[in-house]
C-alpha positions as CSV (number, residue, x, y, z in Angstrom):
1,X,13.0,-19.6,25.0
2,X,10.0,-16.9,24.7
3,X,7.0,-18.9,25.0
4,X,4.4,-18.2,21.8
5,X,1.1,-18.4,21.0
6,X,0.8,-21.4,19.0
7,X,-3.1,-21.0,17.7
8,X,-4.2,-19.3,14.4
9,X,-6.9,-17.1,13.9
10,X,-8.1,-13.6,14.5
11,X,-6.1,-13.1,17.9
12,X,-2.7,-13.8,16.5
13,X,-3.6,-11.7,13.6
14,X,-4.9,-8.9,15.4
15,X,-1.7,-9.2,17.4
16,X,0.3,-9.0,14.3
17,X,-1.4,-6.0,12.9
18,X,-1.4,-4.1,16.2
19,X,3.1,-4.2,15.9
20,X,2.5,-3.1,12.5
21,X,0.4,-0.4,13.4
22,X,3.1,0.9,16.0
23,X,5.9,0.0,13.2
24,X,4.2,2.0,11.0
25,X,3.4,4.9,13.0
26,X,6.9,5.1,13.7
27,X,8.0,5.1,10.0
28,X,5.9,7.9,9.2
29,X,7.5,9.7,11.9
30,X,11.0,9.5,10.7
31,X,9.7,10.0,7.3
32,X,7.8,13.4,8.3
33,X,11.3,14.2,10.4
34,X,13.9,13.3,7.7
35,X,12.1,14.8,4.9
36,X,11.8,18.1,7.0
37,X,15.7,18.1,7.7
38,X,16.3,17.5,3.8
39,X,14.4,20.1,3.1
40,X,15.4,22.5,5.5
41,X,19.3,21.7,5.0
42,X,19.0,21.8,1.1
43,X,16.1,23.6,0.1
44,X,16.1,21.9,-2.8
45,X,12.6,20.3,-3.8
46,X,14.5,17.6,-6.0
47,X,16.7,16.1,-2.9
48,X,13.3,16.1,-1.2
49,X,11.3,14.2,-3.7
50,X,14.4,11.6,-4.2
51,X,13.7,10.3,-0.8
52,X,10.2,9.0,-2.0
53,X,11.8,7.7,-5.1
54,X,14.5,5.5,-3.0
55,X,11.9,4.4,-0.5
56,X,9.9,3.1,-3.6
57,X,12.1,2.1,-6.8
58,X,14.7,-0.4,-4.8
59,X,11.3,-2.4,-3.6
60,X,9.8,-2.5,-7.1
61,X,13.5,-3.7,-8.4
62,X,13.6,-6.9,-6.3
63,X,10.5,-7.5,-5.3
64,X,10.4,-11.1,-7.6
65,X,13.6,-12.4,-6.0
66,X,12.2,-11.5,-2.4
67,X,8.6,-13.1,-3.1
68,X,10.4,-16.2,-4.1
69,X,12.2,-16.0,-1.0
70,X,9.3,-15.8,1.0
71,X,7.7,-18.4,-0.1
72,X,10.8,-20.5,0.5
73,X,11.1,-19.1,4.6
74,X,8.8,-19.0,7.0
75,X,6.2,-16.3,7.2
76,X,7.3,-15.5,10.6
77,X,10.5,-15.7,10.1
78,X,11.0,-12.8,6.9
79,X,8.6,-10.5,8.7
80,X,11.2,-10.8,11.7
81,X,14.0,-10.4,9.5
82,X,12.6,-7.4,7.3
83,X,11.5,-5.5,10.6
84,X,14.9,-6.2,12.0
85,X,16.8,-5.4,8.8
86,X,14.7,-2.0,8.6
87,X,15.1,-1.4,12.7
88,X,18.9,-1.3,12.1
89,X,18.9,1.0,9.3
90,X,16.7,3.6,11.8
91,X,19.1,3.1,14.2
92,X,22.2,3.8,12.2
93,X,20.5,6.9,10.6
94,X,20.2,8.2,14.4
95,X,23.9,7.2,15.4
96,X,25.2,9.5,12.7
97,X,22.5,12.2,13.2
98,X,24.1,12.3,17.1
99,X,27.7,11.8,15.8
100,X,26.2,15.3,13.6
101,X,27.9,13.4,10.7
102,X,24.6,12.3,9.2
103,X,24.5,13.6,5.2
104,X,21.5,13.6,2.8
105,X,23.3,10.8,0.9
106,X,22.9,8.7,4.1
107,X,18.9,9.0,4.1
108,X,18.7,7.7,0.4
109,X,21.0,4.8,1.3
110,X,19.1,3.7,4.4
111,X,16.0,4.4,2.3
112,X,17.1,1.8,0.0
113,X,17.6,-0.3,2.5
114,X,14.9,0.2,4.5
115,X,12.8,-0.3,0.6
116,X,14.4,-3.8,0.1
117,X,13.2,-4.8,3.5
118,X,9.7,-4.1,2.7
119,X,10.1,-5.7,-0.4
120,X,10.2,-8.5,1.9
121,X,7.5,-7.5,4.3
122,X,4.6,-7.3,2.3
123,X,4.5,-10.5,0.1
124,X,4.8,-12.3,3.7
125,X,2.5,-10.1,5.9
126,X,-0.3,-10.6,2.5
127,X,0.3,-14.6,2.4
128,X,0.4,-15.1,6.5
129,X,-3.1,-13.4,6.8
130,X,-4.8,-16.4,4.2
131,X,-2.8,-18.8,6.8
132,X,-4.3,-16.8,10.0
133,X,-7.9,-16.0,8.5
134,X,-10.6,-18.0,7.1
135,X,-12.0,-17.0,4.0
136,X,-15.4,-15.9,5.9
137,X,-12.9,-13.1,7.2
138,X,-10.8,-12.3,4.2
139,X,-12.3,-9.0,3.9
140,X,-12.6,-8.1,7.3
141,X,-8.9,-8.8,7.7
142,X,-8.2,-6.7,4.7
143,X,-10.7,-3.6,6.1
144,X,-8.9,-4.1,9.4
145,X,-5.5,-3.9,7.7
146,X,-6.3,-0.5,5.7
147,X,-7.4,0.8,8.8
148,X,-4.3,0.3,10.3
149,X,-2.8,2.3,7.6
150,X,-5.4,4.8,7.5
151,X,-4.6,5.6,11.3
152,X,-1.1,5.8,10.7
153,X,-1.3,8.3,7.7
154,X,-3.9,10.7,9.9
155,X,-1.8,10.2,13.3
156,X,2.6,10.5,11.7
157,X,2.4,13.6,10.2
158,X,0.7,15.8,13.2
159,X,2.3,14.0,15.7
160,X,5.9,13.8,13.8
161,X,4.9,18.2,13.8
162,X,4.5,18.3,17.6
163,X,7.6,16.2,18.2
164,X,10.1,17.5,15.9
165,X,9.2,20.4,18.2
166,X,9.6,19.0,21.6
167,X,12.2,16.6,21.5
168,X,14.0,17.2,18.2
169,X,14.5,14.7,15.0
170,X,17.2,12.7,17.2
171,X,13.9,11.6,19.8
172,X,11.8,11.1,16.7
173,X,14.0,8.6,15.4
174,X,14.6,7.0,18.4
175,X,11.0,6.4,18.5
176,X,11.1,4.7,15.1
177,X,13.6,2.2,16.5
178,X,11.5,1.8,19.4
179,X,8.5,0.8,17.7
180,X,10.7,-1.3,15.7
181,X,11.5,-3.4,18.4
182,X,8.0,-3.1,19.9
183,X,6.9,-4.9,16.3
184,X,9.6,-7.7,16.6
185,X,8.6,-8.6,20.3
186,X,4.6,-9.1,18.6
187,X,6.4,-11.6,16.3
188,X,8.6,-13.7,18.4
189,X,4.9,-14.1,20.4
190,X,3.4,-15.6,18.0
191,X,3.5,-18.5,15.9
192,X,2.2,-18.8,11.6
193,X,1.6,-22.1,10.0
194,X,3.2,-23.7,7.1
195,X,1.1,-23.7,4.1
196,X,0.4,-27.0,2.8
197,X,2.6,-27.4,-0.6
198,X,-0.1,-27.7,-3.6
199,X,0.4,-28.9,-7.0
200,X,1.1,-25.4,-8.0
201,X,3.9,-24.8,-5.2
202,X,5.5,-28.1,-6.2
203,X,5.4,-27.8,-9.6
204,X,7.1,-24.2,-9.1
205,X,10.2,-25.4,-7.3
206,X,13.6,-24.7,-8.8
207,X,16.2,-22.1,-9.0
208,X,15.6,-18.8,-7.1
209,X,15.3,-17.1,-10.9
210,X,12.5,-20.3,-12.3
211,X,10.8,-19.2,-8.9
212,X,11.0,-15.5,-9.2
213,X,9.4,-16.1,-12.5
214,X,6.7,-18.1,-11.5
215,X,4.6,-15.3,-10.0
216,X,3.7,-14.1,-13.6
217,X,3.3,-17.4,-15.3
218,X,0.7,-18.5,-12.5
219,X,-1.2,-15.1,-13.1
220,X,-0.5,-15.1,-16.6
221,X,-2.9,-18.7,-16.8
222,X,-5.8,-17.2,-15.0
223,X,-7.2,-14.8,-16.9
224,X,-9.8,-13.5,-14.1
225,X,-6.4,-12.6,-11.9
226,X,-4.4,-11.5,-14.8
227,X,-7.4,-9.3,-15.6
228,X,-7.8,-8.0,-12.1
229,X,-4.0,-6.9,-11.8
230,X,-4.3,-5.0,-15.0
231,X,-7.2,-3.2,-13.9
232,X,-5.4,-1.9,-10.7
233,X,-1.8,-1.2,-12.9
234,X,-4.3,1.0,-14.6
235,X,-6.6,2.2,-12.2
236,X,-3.4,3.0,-9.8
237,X,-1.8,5.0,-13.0
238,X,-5.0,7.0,-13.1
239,X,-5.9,7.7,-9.8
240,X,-1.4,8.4,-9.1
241,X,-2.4,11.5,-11.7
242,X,-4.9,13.0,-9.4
243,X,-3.6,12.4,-6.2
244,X,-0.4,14.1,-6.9
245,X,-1.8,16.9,-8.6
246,X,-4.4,17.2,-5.9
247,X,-2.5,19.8,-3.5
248,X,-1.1,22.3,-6.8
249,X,-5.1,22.4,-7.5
250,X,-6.5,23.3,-4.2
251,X,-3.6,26.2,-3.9
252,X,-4.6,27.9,-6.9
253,X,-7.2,28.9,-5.7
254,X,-7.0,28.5,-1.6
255,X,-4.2,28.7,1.0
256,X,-2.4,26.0,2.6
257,X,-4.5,26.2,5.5
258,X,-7.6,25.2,3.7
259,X,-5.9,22.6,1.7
260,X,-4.8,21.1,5.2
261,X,-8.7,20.7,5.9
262,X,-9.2,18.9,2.5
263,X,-6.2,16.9,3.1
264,X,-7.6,15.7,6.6
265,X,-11.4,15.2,5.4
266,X,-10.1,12.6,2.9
267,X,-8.1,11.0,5.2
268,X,-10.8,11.2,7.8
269,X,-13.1,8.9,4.5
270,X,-10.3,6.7,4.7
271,X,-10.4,5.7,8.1
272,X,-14.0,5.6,7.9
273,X,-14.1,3.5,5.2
274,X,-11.6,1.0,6.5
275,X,-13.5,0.5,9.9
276,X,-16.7,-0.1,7.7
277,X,-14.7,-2.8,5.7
278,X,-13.4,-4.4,9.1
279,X,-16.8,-4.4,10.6
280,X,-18.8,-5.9,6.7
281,X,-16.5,-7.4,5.6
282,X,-17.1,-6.1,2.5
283,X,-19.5,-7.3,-0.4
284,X,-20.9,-10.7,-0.7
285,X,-19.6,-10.8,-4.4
286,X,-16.4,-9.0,-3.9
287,X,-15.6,-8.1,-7.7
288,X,-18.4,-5.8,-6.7
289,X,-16.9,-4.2,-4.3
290,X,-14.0,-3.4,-6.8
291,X,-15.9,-2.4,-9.7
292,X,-18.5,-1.1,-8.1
293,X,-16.5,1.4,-5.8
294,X,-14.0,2.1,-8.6
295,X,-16.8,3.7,-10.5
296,X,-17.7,6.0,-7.0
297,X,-13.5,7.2,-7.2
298,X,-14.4,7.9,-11.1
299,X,-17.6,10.2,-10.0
300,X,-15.6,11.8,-7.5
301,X,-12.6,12.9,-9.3
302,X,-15.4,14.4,-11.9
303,X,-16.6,16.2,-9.3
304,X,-13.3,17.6,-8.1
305,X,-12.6,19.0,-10.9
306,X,-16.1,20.7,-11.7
307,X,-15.3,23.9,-9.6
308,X,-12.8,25.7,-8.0
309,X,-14.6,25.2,-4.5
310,X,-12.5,23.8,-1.2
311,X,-16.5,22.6,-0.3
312,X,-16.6,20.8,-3.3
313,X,-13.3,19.2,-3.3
314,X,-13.6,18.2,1.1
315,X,-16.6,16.4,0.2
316,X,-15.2,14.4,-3.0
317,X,-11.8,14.1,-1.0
318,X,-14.3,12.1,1.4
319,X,-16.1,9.9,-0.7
320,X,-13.3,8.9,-2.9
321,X,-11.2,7.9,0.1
322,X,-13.8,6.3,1.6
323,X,-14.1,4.1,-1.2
324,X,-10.6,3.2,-1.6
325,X,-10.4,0.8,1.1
326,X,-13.9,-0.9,0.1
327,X,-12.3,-1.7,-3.3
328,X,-8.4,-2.7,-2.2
329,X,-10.0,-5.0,0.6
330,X,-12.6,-6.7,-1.7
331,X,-9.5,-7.4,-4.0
332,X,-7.2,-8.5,-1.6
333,X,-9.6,-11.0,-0.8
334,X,-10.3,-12.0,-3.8
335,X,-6.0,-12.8,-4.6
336,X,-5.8,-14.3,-0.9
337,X,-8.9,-16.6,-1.2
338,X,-7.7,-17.9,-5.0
339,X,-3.8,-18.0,-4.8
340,X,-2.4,-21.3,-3.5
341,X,-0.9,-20.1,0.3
342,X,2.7,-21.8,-0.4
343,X,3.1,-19.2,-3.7
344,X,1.2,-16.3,-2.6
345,X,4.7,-14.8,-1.8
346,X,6.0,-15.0,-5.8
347,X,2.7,-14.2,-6.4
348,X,1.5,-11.2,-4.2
349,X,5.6,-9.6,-5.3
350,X,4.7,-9.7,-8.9
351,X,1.5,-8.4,-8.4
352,X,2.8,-5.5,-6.0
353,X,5.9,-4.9,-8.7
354,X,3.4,-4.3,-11.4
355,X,0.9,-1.7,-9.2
356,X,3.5,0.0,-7.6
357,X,5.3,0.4,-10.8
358,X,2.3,2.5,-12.1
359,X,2.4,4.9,-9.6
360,X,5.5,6.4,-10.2
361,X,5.2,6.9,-14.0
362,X,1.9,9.0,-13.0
363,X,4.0,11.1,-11.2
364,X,6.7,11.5,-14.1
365,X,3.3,12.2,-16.4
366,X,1.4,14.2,-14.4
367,X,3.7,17.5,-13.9
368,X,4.1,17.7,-18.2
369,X,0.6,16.7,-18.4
370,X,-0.6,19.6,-16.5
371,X,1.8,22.4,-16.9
372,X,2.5,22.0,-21.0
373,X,-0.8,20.7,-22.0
374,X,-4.3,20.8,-19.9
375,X,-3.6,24.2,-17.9
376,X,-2.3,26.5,-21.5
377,X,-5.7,25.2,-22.5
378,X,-8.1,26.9,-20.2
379,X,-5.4,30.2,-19.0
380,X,-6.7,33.2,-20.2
381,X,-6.7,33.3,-24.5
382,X,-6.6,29.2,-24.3
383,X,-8.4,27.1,-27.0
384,X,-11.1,25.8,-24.6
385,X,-12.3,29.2,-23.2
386,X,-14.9,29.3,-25.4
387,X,-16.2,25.9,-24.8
388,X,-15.7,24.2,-22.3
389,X,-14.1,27.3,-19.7
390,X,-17.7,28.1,-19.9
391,X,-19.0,24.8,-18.2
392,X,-15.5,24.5,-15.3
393,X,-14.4,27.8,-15.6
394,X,-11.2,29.9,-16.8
395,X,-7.5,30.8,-15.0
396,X,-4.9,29.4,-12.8
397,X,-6.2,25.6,-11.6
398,X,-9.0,25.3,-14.1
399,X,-6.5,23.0,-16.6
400,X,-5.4,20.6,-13.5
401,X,-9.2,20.9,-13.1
402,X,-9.9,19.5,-16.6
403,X,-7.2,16.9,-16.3
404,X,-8.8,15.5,-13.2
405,X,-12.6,15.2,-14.9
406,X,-10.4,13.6,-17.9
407,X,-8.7,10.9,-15.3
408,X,-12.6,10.7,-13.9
409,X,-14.1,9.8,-17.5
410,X,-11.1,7.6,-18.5
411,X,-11.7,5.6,-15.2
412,X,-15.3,5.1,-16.1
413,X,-14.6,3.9,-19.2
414,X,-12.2,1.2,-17.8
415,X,-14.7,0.0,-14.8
416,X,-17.1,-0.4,-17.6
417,X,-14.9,-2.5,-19.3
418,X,-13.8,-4.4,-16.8
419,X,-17.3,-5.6,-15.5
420,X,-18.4,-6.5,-19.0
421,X,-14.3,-8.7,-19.4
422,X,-16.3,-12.0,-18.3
423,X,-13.0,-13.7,-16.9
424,X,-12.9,-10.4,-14.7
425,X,-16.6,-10.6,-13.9
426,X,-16.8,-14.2,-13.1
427,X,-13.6,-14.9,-11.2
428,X,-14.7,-15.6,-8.4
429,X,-16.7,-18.3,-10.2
430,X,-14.5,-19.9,-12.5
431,X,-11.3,-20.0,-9.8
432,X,-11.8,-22.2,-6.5
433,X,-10.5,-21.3,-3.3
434,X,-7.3,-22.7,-2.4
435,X,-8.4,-22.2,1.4
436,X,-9.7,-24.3,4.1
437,X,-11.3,-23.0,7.3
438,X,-9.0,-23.7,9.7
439,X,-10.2,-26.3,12.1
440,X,-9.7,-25.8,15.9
441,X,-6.4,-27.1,17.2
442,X,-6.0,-29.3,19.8
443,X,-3.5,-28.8,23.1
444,X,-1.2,-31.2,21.3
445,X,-1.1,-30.0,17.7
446,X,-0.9,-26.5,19.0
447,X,2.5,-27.7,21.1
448,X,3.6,-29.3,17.5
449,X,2.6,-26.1,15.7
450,X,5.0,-24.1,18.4
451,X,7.5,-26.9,17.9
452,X,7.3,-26.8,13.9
453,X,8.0,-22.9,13.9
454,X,11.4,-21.8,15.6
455,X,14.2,-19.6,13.6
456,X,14.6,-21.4,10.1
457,X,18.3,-21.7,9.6
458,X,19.4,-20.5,6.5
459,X,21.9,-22.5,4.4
460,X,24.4,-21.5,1.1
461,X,21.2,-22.7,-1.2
462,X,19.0,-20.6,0.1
């Protein structure tokens, strides 16, 4: 039997997140690799962007039923089954890539695959961190875990370049599985508690569908959290605009070269703003943290948009990632210090289903939004030349340009209204926290602990 390390805490979770980091490295590889052969094989831009639409929509789909599931497993035990579930579908993407029978249909069915396993992997990676981490440490644990992601996004794509290279998309993928495996081996080292069923958890116990449900109606009656996972639906529609209308901007008026730079400056604010959230842990008051750093991303997409300068846009690229992981962190405290710990998986699903749901509408908006409507207005002859092409300018770039100080304003307006929504305001007041410090466990609990955690067999009613 592999001998595990019973104890909570920061080590095991630091352990946890270090297999995810490798994990996710490894994904981004294989996502840099495939996307590349797509491309290259069909030179279609369509087949390309229907990867990142199969990698997203099937996780967003069942992402109620797998919360619900979560919350009826073990912690441990669906992060070992979604990394192994996702590990398998790597390696069968690389058996038919060296068979040279892989087809582009093939990448969008492991995608959806590899989507439903994450469906599983975040709700229970979210609710085993409140079981690892006191609440003192929320925020450092969620700065820590954006920083993870942060190094993952700078690293994938230059390495995944260098190695597509050297050893071809069949040692790429390889690697994937490897880091796969490296992830599992973390797990099977380390033990999660139960959570201790609350009155909520009990009360919540029924049929897989009354459970997938439950999510909603538990942030449906508290306001405060209903209010914070409307502001992000929003917020996430708004900044999914800009984002993906970032790159066509900078190349209106710059080459792919310079929009590289930009590209690696923000990134460069989001690592080091997610190593200033692991080190502060954030705000005191952590609505502050989301409001107030909200406001900074609504300054910064202003200033994007003000000039067609690569100076300008690397130092608002900066900022505004910089305070991204400031604001997530201080609001996935705030959900993992006031959701009960036995429904946090029903909970954090619904709440993922409804944010992530955003962002792919912005994309569908923000091509028509651009092209048939902000950049006609500010070409040359447009209705706006005379007014306000005088304050941002006039040509290719300078619509996208409007649209972004639009999103910028828009954004404003919401963080305003969201600090002066009281229940939004005060919920860290008016909810208490469902989560004890843990206290120190002794030689014998920690053997009970070990004892209380090995593979959950899974019968016909689960």
């Amino acid at each position: 039997m592999t001998k595990r390390i019973a104890t909570g805490g920061m080590t095991v979770f630091t352990l946890m997140l270090i297999g995810q980091l490798v994990s996710l490295t490894g994904s981004g590889l294989t996502t840099f690799a495939l996307g590349v052969w797509v491309f290259q094989r069909t030179g279609s831009v369509t087949q390309f962007a229907l990867i990142s639409v199969f990698i997203v929509l099937p996780a967003i789909l069942i992402s109620p039923f797998a919360g619900a599931l979560v919350d009826r497993w073990d912690r441990r035990t669906a992060l070992i089954l979604s990394d192994a579930g996702a590990g398998l579908c790597v390696l069968g993407v690389a058996l038919l890539l060296y068979a040279e029978r892989l087809e582009v249909w093939h990448i969008y069915i492991a995608n959806t695959l590899i989507s439903l396993c994450t469906a599983f992997q975040w709700p229970a990676f979210s609710a085993a961190i409140s079981l690892l981490v006191s609440k003192k440490q929320l925020g450092r644990a969620s700065g820590m875990v954006q920083t993870v992601q942060a190094i993952s996004r700078l690293v994938s794509p230059v390495l995944a370049g260098v190695l597509v290279v050297t050893i071809k998309i069949h040692g790429v993928i390889l690697i994937d599985f490897a880091t796969f495996l490296f992830s599992l081996v973390t797990l099977l080292l380390i033990a999660i508690p139960r959570p201790v069923v609350s009155q909520e958890g009990a009360a919540a116990k029924g049929t897989l569908l009354s459970e997938a449900t439950y999510g909603w109606k538990y942030v449906k009656a508290r306001p405060g959290l209903l209010g914070l996972l409307i502001f992000f639906a929003v917020s996430n529609f708004l900044l999914g605009v800009v984002t993906v209308l970032a790159t066509p901007l900078v190349l209106t008026f710059a080459s792919a070269a310079v929009l590289g730079v930009v590209l690696s400056v923000g990134g460069s604010g989001m690592l080091v703003g997610s190593l200033l959230m692991s080190i502060w842990g954030g705000p005191k008051r952590r609505i502050y943290g989301v409001i107030g750093f909200m406001m900074l991303s609504a300054l910064c997409m202003v200033l994007a948009g003000a000039r067609s300068s690569a100076s300008l846009l690397a130092v608002a690229a900066f900022i505004f990632f910089f305070g991204l992981p400031i604001s997530l962190g201080s609001s996935q405290a705030i959900w993992q210090s006031k959701v009960a710990p036995d429904v946090q998986g029903r909970v954090f699903a619904i709440r993922s289903m409804i944010a992530w749901s955003a962002m792919p509408l912005a994309y569908l908006c923000a091509g028509p939004l651009a092209d048939r409507l902000f950049e006609p207005l500010l070409a040359p002859g447009g209705k706006l030349n005379g007014s306000i092409g005088r304050l941002i300018g006039v040509g290719p770039g300078r619509g996208i340009g409007l649209l972004f100080i639009t999103m910028g304003f828009i954004t404003a307006m919401m963080t305003i209204a969201g600090f002066l929504y009281p229940r939004l305001r005060l919920v860290e007041d008016e909810l208490p926290d469902v989560i004890q410090e843990p206290a120190p466990a002794t030689s014998d609990e920690q053997e009970q602990v070990a004892a209380n955690h090995q593979p959950l067999v899974l019968t016909a009613e689960d």
